[in-house]
FIMAR-607257 format. One line per field, with one value per residue: residue in one letter; x, y, z of N, C-alpha, C in turn. Coordinates in nm, 3 decimals. Last residue first. Example, Ala and Ser with C-alpha at 12.3 -4.5 7.8 and 13.67 -1.06 7.14 Angstrom:
2
r <- c(s|a) $
nX <- c(1.285|1.319) $
nY <- c(-0.225|-0.569) $
nZ <- c(0.708|0.780) $
caX <- c(1.367|1.230) $
caY <- c(-0.106|-0.450) $
caZ <- c(0.714|0.780) $
cX <- c(1.290|1.320) $
cY <- c(0.003|-0.330) $
cZ <- c(0.787|0.780) $
This chain:
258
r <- c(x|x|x|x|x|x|x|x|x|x|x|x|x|x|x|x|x|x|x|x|x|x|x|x|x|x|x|x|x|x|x|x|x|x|x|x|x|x|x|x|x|x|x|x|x|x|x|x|x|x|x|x|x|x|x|x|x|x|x|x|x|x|x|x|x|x|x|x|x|x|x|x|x|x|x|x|x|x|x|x|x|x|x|x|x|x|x|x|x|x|x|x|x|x|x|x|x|x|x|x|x|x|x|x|x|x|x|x|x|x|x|x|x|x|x|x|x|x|x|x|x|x|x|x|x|x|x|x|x|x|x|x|x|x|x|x|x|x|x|x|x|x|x|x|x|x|x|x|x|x|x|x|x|x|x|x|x|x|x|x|x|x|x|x|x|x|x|x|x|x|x|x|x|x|x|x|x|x|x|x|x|x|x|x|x|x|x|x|x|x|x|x|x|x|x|x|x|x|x|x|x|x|x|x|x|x|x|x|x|x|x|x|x|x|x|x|x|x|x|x|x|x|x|x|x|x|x|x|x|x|x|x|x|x|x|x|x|x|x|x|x|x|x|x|x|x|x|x|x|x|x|x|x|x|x|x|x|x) $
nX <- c(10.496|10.496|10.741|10.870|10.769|10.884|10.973|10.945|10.936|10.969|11.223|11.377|11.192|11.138|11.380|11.507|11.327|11.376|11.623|11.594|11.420|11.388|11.134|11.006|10.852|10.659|10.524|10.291|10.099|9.885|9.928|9.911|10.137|10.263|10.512|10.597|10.719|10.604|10.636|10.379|10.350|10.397|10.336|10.314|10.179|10.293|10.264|10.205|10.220|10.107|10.167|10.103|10.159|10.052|10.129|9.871|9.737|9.411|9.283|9.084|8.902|8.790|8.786|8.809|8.956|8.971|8.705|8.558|8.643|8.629|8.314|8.321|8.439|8.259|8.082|8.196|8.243|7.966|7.802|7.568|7.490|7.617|7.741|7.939|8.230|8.577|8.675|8.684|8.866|8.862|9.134|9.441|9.512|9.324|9.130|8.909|8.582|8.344|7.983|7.741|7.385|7.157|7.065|7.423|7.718|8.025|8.373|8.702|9.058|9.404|9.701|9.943|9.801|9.479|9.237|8.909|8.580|8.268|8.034|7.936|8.123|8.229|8.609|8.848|9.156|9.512|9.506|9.301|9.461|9.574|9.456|9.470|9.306|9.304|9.233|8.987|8.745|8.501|8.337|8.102|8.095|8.325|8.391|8.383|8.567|8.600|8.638|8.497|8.281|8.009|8.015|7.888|7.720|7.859|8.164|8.472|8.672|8.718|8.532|8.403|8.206|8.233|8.128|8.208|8.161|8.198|8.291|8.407|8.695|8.860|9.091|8.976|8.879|9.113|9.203|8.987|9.031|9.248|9.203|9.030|9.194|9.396|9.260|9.091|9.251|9.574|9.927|10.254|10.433|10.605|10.544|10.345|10.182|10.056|10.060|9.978|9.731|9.593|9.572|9.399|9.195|9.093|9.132|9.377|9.374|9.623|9.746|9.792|9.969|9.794|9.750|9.973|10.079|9.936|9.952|10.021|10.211|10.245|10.346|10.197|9.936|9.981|10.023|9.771|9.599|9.736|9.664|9.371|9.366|9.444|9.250|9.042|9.142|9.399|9.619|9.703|10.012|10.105|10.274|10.493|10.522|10.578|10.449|10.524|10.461|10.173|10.200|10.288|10.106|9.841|9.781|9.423|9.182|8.996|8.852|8.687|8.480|8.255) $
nY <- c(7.987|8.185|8.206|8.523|8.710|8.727|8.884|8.822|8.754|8.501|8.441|8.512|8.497|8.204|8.109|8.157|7.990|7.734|7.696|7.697|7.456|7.297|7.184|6.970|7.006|6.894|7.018|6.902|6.991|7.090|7.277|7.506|7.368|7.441|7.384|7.430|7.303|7.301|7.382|7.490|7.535|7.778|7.820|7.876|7.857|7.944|8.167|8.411|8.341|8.363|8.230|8.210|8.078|7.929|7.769|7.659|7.743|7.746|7.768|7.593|7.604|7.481|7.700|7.995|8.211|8.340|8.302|8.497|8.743|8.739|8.775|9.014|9.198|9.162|9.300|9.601|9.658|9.468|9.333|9.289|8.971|8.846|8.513|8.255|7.996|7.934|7.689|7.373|7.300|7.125|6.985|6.991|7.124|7.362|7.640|7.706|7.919|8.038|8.099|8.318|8.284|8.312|8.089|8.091|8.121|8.099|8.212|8.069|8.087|7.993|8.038|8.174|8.434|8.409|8.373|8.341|8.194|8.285|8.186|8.561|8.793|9.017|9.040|9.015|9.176|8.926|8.655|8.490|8.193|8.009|8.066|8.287|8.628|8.858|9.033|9.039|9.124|9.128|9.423|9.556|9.755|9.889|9.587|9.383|9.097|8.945|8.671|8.384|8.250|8.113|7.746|7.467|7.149|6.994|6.971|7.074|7.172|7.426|7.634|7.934|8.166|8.475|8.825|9.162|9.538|9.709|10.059|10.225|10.486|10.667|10.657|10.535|10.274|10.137|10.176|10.016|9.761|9.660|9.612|9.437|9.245|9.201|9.116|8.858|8.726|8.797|8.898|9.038|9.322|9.605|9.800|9.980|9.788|9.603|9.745|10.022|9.956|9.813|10.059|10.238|10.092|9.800|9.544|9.361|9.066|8.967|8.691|8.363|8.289|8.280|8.486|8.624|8.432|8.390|8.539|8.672|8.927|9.191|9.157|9.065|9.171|9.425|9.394|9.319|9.542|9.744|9.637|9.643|9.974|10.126|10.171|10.304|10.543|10.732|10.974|11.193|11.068|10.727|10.609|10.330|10.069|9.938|9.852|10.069|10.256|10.311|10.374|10.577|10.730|10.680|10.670|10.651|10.785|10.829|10.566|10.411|10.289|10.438) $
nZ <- c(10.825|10.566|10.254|10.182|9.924|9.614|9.314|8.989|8.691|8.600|8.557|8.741|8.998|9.004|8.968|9.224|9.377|9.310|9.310|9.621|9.622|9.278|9.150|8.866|8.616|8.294|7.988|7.713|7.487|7.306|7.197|7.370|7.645|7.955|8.165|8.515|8.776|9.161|9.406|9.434|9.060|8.828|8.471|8.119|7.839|7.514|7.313|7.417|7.790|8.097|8.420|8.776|9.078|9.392|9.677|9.938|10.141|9.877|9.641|9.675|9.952|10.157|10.374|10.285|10.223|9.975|9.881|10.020|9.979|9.697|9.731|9.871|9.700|9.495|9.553|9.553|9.315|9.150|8.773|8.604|8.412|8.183|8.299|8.178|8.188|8.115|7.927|7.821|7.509|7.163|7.027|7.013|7.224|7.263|7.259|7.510|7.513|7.731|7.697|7.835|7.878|7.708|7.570|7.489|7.295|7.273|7.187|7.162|7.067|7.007|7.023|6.958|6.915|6.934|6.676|6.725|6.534|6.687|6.866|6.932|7.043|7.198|7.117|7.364|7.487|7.473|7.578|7.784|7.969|8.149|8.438|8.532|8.488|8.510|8.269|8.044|7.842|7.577|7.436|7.445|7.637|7.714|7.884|8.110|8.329|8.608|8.872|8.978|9.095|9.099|9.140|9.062|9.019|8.770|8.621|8.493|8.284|8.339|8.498|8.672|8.625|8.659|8.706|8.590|8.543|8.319|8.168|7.959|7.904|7.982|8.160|8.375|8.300|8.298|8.561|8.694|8.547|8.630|8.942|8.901|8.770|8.994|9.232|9.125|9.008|9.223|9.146|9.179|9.266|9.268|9.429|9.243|9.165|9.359|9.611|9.543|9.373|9.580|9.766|9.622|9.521|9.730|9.814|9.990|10.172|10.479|10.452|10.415|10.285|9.990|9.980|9.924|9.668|9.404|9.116|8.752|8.666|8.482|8.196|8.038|8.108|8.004|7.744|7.669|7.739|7.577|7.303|7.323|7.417|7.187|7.014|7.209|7.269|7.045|7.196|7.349|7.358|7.388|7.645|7.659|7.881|8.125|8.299|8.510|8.367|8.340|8.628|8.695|8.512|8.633|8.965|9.004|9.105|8.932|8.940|9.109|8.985|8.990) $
caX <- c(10.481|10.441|10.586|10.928|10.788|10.794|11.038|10.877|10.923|10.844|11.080|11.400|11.254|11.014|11.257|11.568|11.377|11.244|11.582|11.698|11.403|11.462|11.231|11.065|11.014|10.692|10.672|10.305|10.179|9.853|9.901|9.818|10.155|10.191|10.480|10.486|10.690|10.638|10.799|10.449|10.250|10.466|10.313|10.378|10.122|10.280|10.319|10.168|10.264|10.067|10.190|10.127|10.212|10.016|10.200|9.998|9.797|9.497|9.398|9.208|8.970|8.805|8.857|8.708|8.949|9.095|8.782|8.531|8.723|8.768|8.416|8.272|8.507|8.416|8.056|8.101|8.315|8.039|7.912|7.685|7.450|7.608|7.622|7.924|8.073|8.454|8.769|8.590|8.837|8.826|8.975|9.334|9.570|9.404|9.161|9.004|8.617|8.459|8.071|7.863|7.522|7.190|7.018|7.304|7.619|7.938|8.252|8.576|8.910|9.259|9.621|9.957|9.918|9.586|9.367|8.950|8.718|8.357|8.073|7.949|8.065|8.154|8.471|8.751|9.021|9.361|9.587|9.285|9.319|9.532|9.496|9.609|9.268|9.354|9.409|9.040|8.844|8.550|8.461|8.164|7.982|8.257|8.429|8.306|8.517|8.610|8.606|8.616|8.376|8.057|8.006|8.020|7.677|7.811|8.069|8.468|8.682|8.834|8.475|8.550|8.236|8.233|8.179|8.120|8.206|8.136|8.368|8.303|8.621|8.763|9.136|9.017|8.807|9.053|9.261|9.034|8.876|9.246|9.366|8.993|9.053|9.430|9.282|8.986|9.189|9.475|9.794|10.138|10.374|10.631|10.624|10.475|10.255|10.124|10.109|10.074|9.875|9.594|9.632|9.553|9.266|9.095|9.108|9.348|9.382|9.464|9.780|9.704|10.039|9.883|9.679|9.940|10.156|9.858|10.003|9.885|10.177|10.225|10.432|10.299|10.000|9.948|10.168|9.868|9.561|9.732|9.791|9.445|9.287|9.530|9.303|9.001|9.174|9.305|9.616|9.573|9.904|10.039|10.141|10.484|10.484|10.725|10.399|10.547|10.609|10.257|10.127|10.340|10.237|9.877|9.873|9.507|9.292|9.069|8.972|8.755|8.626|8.242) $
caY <- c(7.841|8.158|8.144|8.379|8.687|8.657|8.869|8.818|8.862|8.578|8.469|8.561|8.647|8.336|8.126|8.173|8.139|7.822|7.697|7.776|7.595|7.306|7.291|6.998|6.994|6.957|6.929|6.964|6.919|6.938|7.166|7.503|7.465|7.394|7.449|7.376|7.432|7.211|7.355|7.476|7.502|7.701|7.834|7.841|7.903|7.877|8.012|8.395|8.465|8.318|8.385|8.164|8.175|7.900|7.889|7.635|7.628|7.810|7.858|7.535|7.683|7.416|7.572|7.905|8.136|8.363|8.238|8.362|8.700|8.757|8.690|8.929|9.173|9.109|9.187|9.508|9.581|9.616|9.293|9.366|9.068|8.973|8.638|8.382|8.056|7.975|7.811|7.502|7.295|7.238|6.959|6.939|6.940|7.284|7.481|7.759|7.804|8.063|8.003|8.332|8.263|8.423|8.129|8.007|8.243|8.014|8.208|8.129|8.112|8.035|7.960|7.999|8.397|8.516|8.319|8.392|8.154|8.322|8.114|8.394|8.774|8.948|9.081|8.934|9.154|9.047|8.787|8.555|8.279|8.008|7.876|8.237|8.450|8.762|9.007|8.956|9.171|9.073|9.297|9.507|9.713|9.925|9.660|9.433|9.274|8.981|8.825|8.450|8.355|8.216|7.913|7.542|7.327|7.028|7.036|6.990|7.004|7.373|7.467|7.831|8.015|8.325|8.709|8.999|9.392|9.647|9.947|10.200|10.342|10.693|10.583|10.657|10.379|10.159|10.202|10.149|9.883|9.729|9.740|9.570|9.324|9.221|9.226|9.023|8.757|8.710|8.911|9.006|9.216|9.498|9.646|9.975|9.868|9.545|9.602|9.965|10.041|9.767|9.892|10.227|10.122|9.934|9.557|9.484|9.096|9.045|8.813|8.464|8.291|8.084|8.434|8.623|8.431|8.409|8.498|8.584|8.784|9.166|9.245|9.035|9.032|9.364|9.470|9.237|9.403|9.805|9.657|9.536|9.815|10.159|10.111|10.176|10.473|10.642|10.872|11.193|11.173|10.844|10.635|10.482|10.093|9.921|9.797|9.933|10.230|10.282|10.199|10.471|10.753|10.594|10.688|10.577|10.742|10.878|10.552|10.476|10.194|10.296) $
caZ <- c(10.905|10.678|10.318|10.214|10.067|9.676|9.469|9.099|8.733|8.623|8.410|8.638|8.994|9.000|8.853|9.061|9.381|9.303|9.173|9.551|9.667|9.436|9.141|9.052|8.685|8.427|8.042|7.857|7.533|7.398|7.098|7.279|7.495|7.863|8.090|8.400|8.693|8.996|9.343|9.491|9.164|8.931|8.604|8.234|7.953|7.626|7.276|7.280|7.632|7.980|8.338|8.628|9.006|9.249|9.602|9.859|10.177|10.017|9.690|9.598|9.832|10.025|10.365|10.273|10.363|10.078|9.814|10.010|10.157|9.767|9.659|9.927|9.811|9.456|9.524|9.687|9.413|9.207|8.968|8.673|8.533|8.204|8.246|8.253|8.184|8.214|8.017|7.838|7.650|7.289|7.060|6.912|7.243|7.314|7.137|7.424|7.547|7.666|7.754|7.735|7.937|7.871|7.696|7.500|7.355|7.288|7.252|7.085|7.139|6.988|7.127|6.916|6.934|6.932|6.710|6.724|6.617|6.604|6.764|6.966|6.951|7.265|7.096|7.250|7.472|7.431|7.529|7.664|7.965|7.958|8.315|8.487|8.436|8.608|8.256|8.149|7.904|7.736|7.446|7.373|7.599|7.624|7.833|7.985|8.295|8.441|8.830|8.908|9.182|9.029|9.210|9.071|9.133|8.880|8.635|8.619|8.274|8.343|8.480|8.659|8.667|8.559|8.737|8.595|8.632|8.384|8.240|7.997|7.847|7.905|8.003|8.398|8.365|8.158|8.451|8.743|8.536|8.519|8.870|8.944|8.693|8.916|9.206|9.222|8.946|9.187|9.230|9.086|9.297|9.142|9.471|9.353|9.047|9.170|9.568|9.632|9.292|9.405|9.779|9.650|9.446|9.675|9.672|9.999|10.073|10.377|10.435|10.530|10.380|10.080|10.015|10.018|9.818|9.544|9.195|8.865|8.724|8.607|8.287|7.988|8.142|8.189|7.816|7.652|7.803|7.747|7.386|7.333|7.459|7.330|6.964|7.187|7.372|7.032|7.153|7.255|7.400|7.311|7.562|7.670|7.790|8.031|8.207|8.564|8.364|8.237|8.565|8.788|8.525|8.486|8.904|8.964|9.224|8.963|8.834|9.126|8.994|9.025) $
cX <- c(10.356|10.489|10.605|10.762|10.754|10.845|10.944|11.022|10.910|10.804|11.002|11.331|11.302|11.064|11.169|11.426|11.403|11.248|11.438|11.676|11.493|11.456|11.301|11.133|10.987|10.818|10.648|10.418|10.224|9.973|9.864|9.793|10.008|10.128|10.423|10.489|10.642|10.648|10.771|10.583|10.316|10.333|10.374|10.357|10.248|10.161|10.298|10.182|10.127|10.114|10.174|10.114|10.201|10.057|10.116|10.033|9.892|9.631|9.500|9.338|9.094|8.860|8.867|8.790|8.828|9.023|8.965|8.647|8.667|8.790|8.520|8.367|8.447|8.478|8.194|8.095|8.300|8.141|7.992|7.705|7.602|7.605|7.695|7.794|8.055|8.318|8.667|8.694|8.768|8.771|8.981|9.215|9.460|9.452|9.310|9.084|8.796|8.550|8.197|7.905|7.616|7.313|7.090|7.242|7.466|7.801|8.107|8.493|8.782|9.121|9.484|9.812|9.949|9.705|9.418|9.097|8.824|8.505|8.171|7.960|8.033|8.034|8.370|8.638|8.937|9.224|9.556|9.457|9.365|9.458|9.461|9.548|9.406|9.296|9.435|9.188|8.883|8.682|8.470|8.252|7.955|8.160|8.410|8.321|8.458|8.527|8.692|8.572|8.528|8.163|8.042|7.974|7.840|7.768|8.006|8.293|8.559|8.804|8.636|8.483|8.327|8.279|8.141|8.150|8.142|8.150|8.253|8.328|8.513|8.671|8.945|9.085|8.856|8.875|9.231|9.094|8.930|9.156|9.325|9.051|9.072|9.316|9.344|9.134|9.085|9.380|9.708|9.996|10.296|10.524|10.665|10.568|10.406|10.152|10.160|10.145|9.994|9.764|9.678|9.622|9.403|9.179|9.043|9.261|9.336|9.490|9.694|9.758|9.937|9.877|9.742|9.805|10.108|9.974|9.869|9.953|10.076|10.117|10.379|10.412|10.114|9.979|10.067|10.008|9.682|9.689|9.790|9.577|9.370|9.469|9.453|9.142|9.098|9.262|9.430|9.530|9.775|10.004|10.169|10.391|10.479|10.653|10.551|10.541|10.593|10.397|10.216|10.329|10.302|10.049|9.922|9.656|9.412|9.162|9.068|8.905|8.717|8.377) $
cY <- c(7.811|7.998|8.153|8.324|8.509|8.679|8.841|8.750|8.896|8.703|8.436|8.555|8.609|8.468|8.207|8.225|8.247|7.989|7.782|7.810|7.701|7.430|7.279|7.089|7.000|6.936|7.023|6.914|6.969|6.937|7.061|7.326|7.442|7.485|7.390|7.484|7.335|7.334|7.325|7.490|7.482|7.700|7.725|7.895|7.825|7.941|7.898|8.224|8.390|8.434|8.277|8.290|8.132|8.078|7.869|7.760|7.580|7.667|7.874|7.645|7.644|7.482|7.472|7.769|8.024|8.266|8.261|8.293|8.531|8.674|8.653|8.783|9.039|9.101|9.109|9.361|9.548|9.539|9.425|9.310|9.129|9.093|8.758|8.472|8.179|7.989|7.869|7.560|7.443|7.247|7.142|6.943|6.860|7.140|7.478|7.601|7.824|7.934|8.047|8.204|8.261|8.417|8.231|8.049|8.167|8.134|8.146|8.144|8.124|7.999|8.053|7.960|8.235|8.416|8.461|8.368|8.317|8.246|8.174|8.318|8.621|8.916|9.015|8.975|9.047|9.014|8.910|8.636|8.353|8.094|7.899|8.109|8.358|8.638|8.898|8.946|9.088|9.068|9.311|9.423|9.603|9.854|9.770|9.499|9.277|9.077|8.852|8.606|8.381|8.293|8.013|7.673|7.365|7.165|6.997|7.030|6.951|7.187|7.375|7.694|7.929|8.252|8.574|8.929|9.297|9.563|9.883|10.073|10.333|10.550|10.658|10.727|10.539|10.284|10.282|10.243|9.997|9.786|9.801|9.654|9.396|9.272|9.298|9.128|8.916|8.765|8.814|8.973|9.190|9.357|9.580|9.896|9.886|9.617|9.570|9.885|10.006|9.858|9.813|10.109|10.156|9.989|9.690|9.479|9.246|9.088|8.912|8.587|8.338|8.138|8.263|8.595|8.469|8.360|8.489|8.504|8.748|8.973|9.140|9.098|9.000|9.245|9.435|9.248|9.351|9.635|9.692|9.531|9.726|9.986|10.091|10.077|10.286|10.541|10.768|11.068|11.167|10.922|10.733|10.516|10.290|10.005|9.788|9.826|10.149|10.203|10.171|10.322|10.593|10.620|10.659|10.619|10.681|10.890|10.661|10.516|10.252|10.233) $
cZ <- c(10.920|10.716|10.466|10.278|10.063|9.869|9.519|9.216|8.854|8.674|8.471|8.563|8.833|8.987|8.860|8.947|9.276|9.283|9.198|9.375|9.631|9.517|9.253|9.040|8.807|8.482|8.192|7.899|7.616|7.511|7.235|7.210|7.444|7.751|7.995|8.303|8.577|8.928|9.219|9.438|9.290|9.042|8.702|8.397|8.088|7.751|7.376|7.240|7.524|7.891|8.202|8.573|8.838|9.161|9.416|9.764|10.085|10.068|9.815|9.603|9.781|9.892|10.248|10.289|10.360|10.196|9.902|9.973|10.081|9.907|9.691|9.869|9.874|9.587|9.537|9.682|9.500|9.258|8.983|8.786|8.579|8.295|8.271|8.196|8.290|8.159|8.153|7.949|7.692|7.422|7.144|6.935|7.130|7.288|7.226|7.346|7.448|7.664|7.673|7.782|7.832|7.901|7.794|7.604|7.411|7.377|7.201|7.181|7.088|7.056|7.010|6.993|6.841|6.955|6.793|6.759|6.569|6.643|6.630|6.794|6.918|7.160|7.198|7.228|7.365|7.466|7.535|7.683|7.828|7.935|8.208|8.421|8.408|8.607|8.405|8.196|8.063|7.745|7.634|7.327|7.490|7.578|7.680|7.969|8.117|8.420|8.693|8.833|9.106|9.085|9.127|9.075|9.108|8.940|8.763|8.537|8.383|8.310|8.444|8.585|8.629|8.691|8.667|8.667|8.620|8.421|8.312|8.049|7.969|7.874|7.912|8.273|8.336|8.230|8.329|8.613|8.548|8.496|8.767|8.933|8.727|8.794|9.081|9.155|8.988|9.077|9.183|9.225|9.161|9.192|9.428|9.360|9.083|9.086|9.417|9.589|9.394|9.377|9.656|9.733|9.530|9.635|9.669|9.848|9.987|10.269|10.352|10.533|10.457|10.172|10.085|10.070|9.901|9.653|9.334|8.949|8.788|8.563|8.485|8.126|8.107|8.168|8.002|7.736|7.795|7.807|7.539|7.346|7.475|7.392|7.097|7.130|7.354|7.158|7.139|7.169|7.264|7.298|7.486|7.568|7.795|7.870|8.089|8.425|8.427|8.254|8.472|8.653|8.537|8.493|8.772|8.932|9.150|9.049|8.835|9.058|9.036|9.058) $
């Protein structure tokens, strides 16, 4: 399904900065292998701002965000890790959630996430705050990682994920079960790369989430917002832009399109 034998773990590991275990445990491997991806590779869309297809088969995936050092969107960054945790021995099933972030109404299912062993939800291309680690798929448990905690909400069919912020709780996504191939995800993808109302297009959105914060640059702003509520933004100057995305984020960006 994820074509997991195409994957270089070699390449990965060392893009990750991490050195396995032989024979190593591949459940207790999980939540470290989730934490060392985000801690390494970035949620970015430069080439979607700039109109620059978006490849989501595995050697495009290893090209771009092992190779290149790139980060990526939610399509490709899951699908990196199915492949992964595929080829890792684990049991891998594709979803999609619904973004809500505060909004409701008709909203679309077009953020991609994964199931994992049948058991925990798994997400490394969720940039607004998303999980550390996997999370059981166990409702109404609170779960801390870091400075941020989660829980799930199980009603009629649908998981809701929600995360404690600024004293109360904000909803993160909703989601069923039903499997998603990558058939699905491509469709997803071209939607969300060219749809004229895609909050993706036409500008630079790069975020990365530790244990204490969530910081991301929206064009020139940088942001950084903490669990308790609180939030400090900056202007960056294109020269400062530069700066920032190569020293804490990890990232050489092609210069934007006209």
């Amino acid at each position: 399904m994820w074509n997991g034998d195409l994957i270089d773990l070699d390449a990965y590991f060392d893009r990750l900065g991490l050195t396995p275990v032989p024979g190593g445990d591949p459940e207790s491997l999980l939540p470290l292998l989730h934490r060392a991806h985000l801690a390494a590779i970035c949620f970015e869309n430069a080439d979607v701002r700039d109109g620059v297809p978006i490849g989501l088969d595995v050697p495009s995936l290893q090209d771009k965000l092992v190779r290149r050092r790139r980060g990526g969107w939610c399509f490709e960054q899951n699908l990196l890790f199915a492949a992964v945790l595929e080829r890792l021995g684990h049991q891998v099933t594709g979803m999609a959630a619904r973004v809500l972030l505060g909004r409701s109404g008709d909203i679309p299912r077009t953020h991609a996430l994964l199931r994992v062993d049948g058991r925990w939800l798994a997400d490394v291309g969720f940039g607004g705050g998303g999980l550390l680690t996997p999370l059981p798929l166990v409702p109404d448990v609170v779960v801390r990682q870091g400075d941020w905690a989660f829980r799930l909400d199980h009603r009629d069919g649908v998981w809701t994920l929600h995360s404690s912020q600024g004293g109360g709780w904000t909803t993160l996504y909703d989601f069923t079960e039903d499997p998603r191939t990558p058939a699905d995800y491509e469709v997803l993808n071209h939607y969300l790369a060219t749809h004229p109302k895609s909050v993706f297009l036409g500008r630079l959105v790069v975020q990365r989430t530790d244990e204490h914060a969530r910081h991301s640059i929206t064009d020139r702003v940088l942001t950084e917002a903490r669990p308790d509520g609180s939030v400090v933004k900056r202007e960056l100057t294109a020269d400062e832009l530069t700066t920032t995305l190569r020293e804490d984020f990890g990232l050489e960006l092609p210069t934007a399109r006209a």
